[in-house]
ZAMARGU-4260 file (C-alpha; in steps of 0.2 Angstrom, whole numbers, plus 5000, padded with zeros to 4 digits):
<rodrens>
0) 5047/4832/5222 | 5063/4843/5219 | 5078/4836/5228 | 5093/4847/5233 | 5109/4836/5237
5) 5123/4847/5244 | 5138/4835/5245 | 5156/4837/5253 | 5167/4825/5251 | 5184/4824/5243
10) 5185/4805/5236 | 5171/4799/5226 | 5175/4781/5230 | 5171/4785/5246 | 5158/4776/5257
15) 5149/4796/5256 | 5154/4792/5236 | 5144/4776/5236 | 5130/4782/5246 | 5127/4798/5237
20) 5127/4789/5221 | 5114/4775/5229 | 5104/4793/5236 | 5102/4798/5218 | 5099/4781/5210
25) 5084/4780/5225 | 5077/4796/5222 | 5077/4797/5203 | 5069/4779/5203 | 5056/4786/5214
30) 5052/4801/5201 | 5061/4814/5210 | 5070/4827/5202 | 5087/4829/5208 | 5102/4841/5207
35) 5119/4839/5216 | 5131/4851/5222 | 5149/4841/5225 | 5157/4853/5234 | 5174/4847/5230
40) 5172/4843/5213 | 5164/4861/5210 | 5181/4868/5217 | 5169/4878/5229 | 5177/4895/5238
45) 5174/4891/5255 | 5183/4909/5263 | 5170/4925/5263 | 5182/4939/5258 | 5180/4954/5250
50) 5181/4943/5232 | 5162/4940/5235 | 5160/4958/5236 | 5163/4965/5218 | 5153/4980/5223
55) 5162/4987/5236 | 5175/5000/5234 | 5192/4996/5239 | 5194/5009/5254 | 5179/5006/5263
60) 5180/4994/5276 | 5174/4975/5275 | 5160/4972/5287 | 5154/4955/5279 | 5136/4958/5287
65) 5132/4972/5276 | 5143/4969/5264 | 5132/4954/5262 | 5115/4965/5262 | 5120/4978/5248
70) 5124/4962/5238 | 5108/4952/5243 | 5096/4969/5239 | 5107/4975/5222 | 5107/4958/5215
75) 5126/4958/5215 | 5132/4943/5224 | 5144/4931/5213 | 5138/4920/5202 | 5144/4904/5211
80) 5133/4909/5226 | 5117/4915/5216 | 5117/4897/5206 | 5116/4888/5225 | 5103/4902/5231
85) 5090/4896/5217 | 5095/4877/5219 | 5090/4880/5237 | 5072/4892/5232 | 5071/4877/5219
90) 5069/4862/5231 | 5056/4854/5242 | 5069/4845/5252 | 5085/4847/5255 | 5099/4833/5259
95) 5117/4841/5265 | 5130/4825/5267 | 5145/4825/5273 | 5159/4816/5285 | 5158/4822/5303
100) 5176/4830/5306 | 5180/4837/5324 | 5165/4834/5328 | 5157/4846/5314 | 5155/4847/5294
105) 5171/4848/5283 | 5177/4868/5282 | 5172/4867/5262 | 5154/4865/5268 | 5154/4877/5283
110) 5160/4890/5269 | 5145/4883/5258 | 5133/4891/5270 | 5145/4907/5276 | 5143/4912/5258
115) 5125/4906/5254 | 5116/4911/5268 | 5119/4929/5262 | 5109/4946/5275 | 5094/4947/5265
120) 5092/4928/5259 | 5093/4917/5274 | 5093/4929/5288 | 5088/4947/5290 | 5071/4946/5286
125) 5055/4951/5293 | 5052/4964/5306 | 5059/4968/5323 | 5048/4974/5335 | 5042/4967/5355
130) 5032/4955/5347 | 5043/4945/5335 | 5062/4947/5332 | 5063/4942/5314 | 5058/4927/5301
135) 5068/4914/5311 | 5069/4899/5319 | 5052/4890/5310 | 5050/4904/5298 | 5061/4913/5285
140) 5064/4910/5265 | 5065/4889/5267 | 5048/4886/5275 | 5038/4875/5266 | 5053/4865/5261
145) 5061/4848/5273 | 5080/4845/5276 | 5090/4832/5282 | 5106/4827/5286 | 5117/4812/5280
150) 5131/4810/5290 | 5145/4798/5291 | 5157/4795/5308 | 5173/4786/5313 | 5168/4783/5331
155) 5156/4770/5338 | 5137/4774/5340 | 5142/4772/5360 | 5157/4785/5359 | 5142/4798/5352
160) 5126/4794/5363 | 5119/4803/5378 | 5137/4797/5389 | 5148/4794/5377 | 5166/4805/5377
165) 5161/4813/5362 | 5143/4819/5368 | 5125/4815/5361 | 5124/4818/5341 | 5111/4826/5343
170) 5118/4841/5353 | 5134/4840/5341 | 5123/4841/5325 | 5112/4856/5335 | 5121/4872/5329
175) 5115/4862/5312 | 5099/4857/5313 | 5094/4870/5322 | 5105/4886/5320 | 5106/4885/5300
180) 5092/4874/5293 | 5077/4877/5306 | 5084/4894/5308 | 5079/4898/5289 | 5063/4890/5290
185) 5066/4873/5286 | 5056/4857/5293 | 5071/4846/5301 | 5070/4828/5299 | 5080/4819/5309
190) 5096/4814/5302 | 5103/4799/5295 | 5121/4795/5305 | 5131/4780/5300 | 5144/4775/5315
195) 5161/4765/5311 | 5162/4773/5293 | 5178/4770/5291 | 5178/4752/5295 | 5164/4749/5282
200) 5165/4731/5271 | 5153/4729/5257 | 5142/4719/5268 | 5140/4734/5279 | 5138/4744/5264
205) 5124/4735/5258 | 5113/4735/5275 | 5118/4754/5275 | 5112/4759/5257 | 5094/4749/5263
210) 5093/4759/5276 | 5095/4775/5266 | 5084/4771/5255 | 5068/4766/5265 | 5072/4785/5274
215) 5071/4791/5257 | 5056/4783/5253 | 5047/4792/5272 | 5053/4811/5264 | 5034/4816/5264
220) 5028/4807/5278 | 5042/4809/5291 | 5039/4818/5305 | 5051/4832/5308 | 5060/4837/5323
225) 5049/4847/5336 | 5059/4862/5339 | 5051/4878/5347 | 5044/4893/5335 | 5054/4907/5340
230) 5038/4919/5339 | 5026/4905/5344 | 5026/4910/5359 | 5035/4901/5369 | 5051/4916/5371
235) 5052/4930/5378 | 5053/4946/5367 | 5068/4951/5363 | 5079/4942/5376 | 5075/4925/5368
240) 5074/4914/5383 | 5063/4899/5386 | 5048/4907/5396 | 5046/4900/5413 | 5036/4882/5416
245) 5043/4878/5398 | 5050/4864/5397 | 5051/4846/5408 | 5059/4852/5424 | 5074/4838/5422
250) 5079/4846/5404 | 5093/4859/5402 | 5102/4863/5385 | 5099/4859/5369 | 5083/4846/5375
255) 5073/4863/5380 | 5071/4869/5364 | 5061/4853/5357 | 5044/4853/5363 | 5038/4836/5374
260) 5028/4823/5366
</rodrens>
């Protein structure tokens, strides 16, 4: 397979450092063909401005969504993003890791997929009409390819479970899983968290990387997370809304958009 790794993280010496070099060594051992996108190490423009833009003339006003379109249809979006674009079309899965900040993914990263996702590439695609609002949310340009998340945290597993202060991780890795990668028509696996980062010691370090590697091993077999097709049918058209009797009656939120066992 072809493995896409999109990595931020600023120190290579890093726990993230050690575990995207034991990623690697894992993946190319398997036969894999890898590339890796270090964020940081790339320098990587994380602001969408009117830089990206080339093509648009100075006294017209920056509306970023179709500023975004001209550039995605006339083939005129900055080289920087177009090289990422074909790493992404080039993969079968892709692995995005990265520390858990506030609760989200470092601002280099969030400007990896403002920039990336270009009107034309990820989203805004496919037709709009009273049956189906658009190629999203299990379909669109990455279908046919898995993703995953490798993630990193400070706080306790406790601090980020179902009543924990900080809230379930898999609500706070939601707008993620679900609102970029499934939203562009990737399969979801579930992603790979490793609690108390910051207090790793080698031994910890060690049981960590053997868990990452038997996950990396399961990349075909792994059964992805069962979110709801957005024109599968179980939606209204266009309001978007669960359709009534959907759903265990006891669920609200995030839960209702994952189908029961």
């Amino acid at each position: 397979m072809k493995v896409f790794i999109v990595f931020a993280h600023p120190e290579p010496q890093s726990l993230n450092g050690a575990l995207l070099r034991t990623t690697v060594e894992e993946l190319e051992s398997q036969g894999h063909e890898v590339q890796v996108s270090d964020l940081y190490a790339m320098k990587w423009k994380s602001q969408v401005d009117r830089e990206d833009f080339p093509h648009l003339a100075p006294d017209k006003r920056f509306r970023v969504e179709y500023a975004s379109a001209e550039a995605t249809a006339a083939d005129t979006l900055t080289d920087d993003v177009k090289r990422e674009q074909e790493k992404l079309l080039w993969a079968d899965v892709v692995i995005f890791q990265f520390p858990l900040w506030w609760l989200g993914m470092p601002a280099i990263l969030k400007g990896w997929f403002d920039r990336v996702y270009s009107y034309g590439f990820a989203y805004g695609l496919g037709e709009y009409n009273d049956k189906r609002w658009g190629d999203r949310y299990g379909e669109g340009k990455m279908l046919g390819k898995r993703a995953f998340l490798v993630v990193t945290a400070g706080g306790r597993k406790e601090h980020l479970s179902a009543r924990g202060i900080a809230g379930p991780i898999d609500d706070i890795l939601f707008p993620i899983n679900h609102g970029m990668l499934y939203y562009s028509g990737f399969a979801v696996l579930p992603p790979f968290v490793v609690y108390l980062a910051n207090r790793s010691d080698d031994e910890k370090f060690r049981s960590t990387a053997i868990e990452l590697r038997q996950k990396l091993k399961s990349l075909s077999d792994e059964r992805p997370i069962a979110y709801r097709r957005q024109n599968g049918g179980d939606y209204e058209i266009p309001t978007l809304v669960l359709k009534a009797g959907l759903g265990n009656s006891s669920a609200s939120g995030f839960s209702l958009h994952i189908m029961e066992e």
